[in-house]
C-alpha positions in Angstrom: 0.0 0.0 0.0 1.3 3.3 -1.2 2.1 5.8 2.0 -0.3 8.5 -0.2 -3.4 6.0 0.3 -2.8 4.9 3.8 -2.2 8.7 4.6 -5.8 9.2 3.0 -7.4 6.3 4.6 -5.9 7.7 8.5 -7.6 10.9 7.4 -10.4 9.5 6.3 -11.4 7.0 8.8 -11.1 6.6 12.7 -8.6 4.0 12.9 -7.9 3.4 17.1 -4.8 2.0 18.3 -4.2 -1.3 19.8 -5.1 -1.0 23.5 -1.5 -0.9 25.1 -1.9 -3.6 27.5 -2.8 -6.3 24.2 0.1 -4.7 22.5 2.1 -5.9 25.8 0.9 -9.3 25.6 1.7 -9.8 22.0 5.5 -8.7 23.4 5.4 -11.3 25.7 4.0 -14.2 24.3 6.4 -14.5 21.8 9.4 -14.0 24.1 10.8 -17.0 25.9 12.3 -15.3 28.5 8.9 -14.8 29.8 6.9 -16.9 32.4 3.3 -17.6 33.0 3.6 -15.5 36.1 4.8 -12.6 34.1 1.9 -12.9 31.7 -1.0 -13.0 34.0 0.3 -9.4 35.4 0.2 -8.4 32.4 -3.2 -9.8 31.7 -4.7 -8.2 35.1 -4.4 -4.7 33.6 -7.5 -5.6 31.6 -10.7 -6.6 33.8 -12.3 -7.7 30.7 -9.4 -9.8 29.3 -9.2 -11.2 33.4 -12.4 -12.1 33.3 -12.8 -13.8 29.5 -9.3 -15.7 30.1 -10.8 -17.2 33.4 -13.9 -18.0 32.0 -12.5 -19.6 28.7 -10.1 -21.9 31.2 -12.7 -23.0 33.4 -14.8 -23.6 30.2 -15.8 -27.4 29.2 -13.7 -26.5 25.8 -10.4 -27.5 28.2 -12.1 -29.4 30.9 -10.3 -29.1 34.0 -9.8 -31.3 36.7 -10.1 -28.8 38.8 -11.5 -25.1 38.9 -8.9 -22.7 38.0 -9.2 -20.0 39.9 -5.7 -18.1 39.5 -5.0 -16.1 36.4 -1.2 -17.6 36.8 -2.9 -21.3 36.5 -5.7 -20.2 33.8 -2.6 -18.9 31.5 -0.5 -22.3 31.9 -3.6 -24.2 31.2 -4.9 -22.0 27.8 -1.4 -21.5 26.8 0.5 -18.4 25.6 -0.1 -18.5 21.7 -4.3 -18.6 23.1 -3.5 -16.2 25.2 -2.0 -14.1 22.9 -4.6 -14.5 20.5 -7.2 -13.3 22.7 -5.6 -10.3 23.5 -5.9 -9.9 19.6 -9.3 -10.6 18.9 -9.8 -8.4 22.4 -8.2 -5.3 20.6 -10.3 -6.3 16.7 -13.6 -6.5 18.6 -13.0 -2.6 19.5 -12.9 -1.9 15.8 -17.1 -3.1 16.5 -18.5 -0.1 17.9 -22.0 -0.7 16.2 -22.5 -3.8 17.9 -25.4 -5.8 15.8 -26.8 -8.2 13.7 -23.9 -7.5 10.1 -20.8 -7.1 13.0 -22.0 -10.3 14.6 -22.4 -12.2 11.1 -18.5 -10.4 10.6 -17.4 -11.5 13.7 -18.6 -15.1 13.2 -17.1 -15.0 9.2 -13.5 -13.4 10.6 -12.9 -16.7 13.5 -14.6 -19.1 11.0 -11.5 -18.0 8.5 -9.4 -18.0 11.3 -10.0 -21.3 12.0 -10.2 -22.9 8.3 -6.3 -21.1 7.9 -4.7 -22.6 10.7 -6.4 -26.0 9.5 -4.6 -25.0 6.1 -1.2 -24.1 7.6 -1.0 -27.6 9.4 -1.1 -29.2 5.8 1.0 -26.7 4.7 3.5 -26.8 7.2 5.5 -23.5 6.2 3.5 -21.0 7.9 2.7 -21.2 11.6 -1.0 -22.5 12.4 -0.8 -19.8 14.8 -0.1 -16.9 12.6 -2.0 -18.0 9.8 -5.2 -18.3 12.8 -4.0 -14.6 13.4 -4.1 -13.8 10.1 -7.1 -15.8 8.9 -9.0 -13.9 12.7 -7.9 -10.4 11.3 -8.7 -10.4 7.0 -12.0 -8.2 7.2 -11.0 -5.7 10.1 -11.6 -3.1 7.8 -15.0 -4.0 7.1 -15.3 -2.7 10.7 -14.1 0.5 10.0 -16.4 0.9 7.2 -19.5 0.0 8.8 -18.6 1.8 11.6 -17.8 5.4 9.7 -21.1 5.1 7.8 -23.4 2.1 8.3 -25.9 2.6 5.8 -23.6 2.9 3.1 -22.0 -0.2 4.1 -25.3 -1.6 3.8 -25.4 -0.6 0.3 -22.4 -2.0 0.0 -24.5 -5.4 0.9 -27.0 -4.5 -1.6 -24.9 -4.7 -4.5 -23.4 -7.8 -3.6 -26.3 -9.7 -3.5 -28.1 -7.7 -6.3 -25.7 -6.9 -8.7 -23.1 -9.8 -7.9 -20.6 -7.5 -7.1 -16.7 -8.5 -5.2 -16.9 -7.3 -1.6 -13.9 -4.9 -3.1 -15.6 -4.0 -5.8 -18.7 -3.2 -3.9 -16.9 -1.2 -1.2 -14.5 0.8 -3.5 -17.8 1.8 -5.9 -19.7 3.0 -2.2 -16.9 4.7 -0.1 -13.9 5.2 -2.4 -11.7 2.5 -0.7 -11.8 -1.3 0.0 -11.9 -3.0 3.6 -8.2 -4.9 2.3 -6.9 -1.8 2.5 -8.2 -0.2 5.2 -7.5 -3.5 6.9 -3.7 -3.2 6.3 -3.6 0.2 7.2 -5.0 -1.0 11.1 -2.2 -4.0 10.8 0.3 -1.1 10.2 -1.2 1.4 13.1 -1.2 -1.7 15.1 2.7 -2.5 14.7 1.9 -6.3 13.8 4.5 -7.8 11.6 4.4 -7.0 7.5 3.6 -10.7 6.7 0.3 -10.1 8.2 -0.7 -6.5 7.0 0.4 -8.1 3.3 -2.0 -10.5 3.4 -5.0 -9.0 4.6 -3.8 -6.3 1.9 -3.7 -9.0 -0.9 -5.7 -12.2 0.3 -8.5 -11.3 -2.2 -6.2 -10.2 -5.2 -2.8 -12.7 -4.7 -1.6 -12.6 -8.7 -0.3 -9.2 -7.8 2.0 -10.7 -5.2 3.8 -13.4 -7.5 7.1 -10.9 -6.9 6.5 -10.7 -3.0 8.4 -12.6 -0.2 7.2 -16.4 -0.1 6.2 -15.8 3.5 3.6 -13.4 2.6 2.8 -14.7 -0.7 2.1 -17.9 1.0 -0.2 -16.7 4.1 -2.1 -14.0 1.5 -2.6 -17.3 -0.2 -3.9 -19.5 3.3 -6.5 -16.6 3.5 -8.0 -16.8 0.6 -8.4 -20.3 0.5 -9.6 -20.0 3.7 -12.1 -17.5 2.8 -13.5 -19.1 0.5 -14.0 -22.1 2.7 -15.4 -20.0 5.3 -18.4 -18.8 2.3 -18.8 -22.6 1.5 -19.8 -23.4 4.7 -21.7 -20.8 5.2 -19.9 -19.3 8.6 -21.1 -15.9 9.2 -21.9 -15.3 6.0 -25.1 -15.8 3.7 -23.5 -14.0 0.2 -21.9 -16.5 -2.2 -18.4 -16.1 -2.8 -17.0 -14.0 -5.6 -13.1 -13.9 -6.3 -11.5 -10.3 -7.2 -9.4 -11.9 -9.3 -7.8 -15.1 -8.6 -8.9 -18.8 -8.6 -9.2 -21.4 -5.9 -6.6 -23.1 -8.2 -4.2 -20.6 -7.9 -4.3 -20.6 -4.0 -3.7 -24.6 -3.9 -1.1 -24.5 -6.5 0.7 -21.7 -3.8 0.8 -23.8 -1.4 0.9 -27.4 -3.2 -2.1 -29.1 -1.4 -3.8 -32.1 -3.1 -7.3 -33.0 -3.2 -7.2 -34.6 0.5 -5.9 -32.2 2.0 -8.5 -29.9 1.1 -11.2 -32.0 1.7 -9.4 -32.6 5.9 -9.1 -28.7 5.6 -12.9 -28.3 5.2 -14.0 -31.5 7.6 -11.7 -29.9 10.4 -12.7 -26.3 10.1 -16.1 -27.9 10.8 -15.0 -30.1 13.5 -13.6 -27.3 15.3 -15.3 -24.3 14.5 -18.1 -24.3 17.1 -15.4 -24.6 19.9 -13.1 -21.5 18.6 -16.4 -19.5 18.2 -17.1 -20.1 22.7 -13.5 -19.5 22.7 -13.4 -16.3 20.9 -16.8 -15.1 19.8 
């Protein structure tokens, strides 16, 4: 993305930042230096996130043996790459400040495709299930924004999908000038997170345009859209068919090399498990 447009886009739109204390977390969940004890202090700075984290490890999802009633304990039993994650989709939910029925339906869409990439990264075994989760959790954060700066054009935006069988890109940049990928990047950016991330959600609908770019980010931009388009095929969150902005469901699998099978386990697993991510994170 151009510094021009991104420059036009913070003008534009009220783009927050990431709440310091999730920003913290990510930090520390990636460095190894850091214990479970460290974490949780870390965690306690947000009631919310206290509460949610306690909730999720006492939750039939993990099934302890025993109630965990210490945030230390809750932490060790979720993990730190959950832990982490929450803390993300703690800071993405902000981006929802017009909670209802099209941000839930979002919501829902956003951890389905988080769910089906991370399935897709364990068959590709190059990308991290973790950061392609991240990655696959975060694709339509702009969507968000647009909603949120003017919700009845976003609606129209919804109109000419469904009437006119418009691309969610073409839709958006016809009704407010700009399209949620890049709007999306532009948060990744404001946010700090790493480039591999802002690159795909910038290209996951478009990936031709990225044959030049790193194989890292070529190769998660690639994850997403396949696992958008699984997301739409099961029909997680969303009720519009799916319409490619220019690339082919071919030309994702031939990125990342995945046969027949391995589609068809991506798709039974994303089912199998997408009911337990949504208690964990919806």
């Amino acid at each position: 993305m151009g510094d021009d447009l991104e420059a036009v886009i913070f003008r534009t739109f009220d783009i927050p930042p990431m709440p310091a204390v999730a920003t913290k977390i990510m930090r520390a969940a990636e460095d190894h230096r850091v214990s479970a004890a460290d974490l949780a202090e870390l965690i306690k700075a947000d009631p919310g996130l206290v509460a949610k984290t306690l909730r999720i490890a006492n939750s039939a999802l993990f099934s302890p043996t025993n109630p965990i009633e210490s945030l230390q304990q809750a932490v060790v039993a979720l993990g730190f790459k959950t832990v982490k994650n929450l803390a993300i989709a703690a800071s993405a939910r902000i981006l929802n400040r017009t909670p209802g029925d099209i941000e839930q339906a979002l919501w829902r869409h956003c951890i389905g495709t988080g769910v089906a990439a991370s399935c897709i990264a364990s068959k590709y075994r190059r990308i991290s299930s973790d950061e392609a989760f991240t990655a696959g959790l975060l694709h339509d954060v702009g969507k968000f924004i647009l909603h949120t700066h003017d919700a009845e054009r976003y609606r129209k935006v919804l109109e000419l999908r469904r009437e006119r069988g418009m691309t969610s890109v073409g839709a958006e940049f016809e009704v407010f000038g700009f399209d949620h990928t890049a709007v999306g990047a532009a948060v990744l950016r404001r946010w700090k997170l790493p480039e591999t991330l802002a690159g795909a959600v910038r290209f996951h609908q478009n990936i031709s345009i990225l044959r030049a770019a790193k194989q890292e980010i070529l190769a998660l931009a690639a994850i997403v859209n396949l696992a958008n388009r699984i997301t739409y095929t099961l029909k997680l969150g969303v009720d519009i068919p799916y319409l490619d902005a220019g690339d082919t469901q071919e030309a994702a699998v031939g990125i990342l090399s995945l046969k027949p099978p391995d589609l068809l386990g991506v798709i039974s697993d994303t089912k199998e498990l997408y009911e337990e991510e949504l208690k964990v994170f919806g």
